[in-house]
C-alpha positions in Angstrom: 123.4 106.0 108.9 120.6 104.0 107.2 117.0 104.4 108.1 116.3 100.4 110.6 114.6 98.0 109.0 112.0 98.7 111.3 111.1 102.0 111.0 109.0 101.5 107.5 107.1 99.0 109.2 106.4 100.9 112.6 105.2 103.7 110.3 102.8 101.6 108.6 101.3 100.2 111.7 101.0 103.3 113.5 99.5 105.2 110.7 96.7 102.5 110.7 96.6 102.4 114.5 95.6 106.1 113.7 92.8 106.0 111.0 91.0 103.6 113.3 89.9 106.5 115.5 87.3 107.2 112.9 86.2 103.7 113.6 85.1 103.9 117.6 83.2 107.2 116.2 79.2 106.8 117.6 77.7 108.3 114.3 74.1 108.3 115.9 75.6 110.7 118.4 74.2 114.1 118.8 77.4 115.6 118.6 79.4 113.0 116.1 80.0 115.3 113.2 81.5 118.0 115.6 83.8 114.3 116.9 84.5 113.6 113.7 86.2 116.8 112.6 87.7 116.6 116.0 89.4 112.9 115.2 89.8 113.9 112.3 92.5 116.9 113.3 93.9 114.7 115.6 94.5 112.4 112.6 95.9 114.4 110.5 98.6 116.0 113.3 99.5 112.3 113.7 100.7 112.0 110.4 102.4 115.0 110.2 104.1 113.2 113.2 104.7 110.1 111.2 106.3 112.4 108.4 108.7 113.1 110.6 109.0 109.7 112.4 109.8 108.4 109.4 112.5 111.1 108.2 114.1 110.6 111.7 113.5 113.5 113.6 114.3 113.1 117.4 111.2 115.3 118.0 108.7 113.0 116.6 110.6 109.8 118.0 109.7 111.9 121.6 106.3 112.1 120.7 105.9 108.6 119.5 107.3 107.4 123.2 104.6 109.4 124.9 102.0 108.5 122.8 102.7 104.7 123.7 102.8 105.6 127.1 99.2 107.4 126.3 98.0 103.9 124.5 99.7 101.7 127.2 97.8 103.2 129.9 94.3 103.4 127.5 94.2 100.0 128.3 92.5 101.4 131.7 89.5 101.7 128.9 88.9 98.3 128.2 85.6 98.4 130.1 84.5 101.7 129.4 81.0 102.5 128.8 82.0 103.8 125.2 84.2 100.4 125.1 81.1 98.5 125.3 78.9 100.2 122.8 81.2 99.9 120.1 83.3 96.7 121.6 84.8 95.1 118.6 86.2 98.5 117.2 87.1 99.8 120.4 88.8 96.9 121.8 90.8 96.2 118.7 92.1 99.8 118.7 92.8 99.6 122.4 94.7 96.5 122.2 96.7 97.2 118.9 97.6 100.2 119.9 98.9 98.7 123.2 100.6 96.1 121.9 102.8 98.5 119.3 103.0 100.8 122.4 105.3 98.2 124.4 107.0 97.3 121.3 108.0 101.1 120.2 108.8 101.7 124.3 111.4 98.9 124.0 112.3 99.1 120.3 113.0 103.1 120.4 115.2 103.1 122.9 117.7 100.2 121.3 121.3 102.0 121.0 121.2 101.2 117.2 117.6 103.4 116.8 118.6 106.0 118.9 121.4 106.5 116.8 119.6 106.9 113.6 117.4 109.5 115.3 120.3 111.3 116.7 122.0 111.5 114.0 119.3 112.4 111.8 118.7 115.5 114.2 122.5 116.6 113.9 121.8 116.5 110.0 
């Protein structure tokens, strides 16, 4: 089966979506080089995720669904005190990532992308 249409695309956005945690970093922080290697694991596991997002591992389609169930409920952040210091990065993080988060939800489960996945997996 070929790879959906969509799947480049989703890739590209979620692999943004990620680097933009080193964005909503507080650099005058105390602690913000210790955060930054932090974010910056986290990063790096994500697109080791997106590798095999991409390749169509059923695996990384599962943790792509509970991630956007993570950024769907991140919204809860909107007003957070961290939100406020660093509003426009924070928000625009919070909301992109929300936004693809519905999308994938509904998009990854379409019979036609389940398919690819599963048969990917069986490969």
């Amino acid at each position: 089966m070929n790879r959906p249409k969509g799947i480049v695309l989703t890739t590209i956005l979620m692999a943004v979506c990620n680097s933009m945690g080193l964005f909503i970093i507080d650099y005058t922080a105390p602690h913000a080089r210790g955060t930054f290697i932090f974010f910056t694991v986290l990063i790096l596991a994500g697109y080791l995720v997106l590798w095999g997002y991409w390749r169509g591992r059923s695996w990384a389609r599962i943790l792509v669904l509970i991630t956007s169930v993570v950024s769907i409920l991140n919204m809860r952040g909107w007003n957070s005190r961290s939100a406020t210091i660093l509003k426009t990065p924070s928000r625009v993080m919070i909301s992109s990532e929300f936004v693809l988060g519905v999308f994938l939800l509904v998009w990854l489960n379409t019979p036609s992308v389940r398919a690819f996945f599963k048969e990917r997996t069986a490969a």
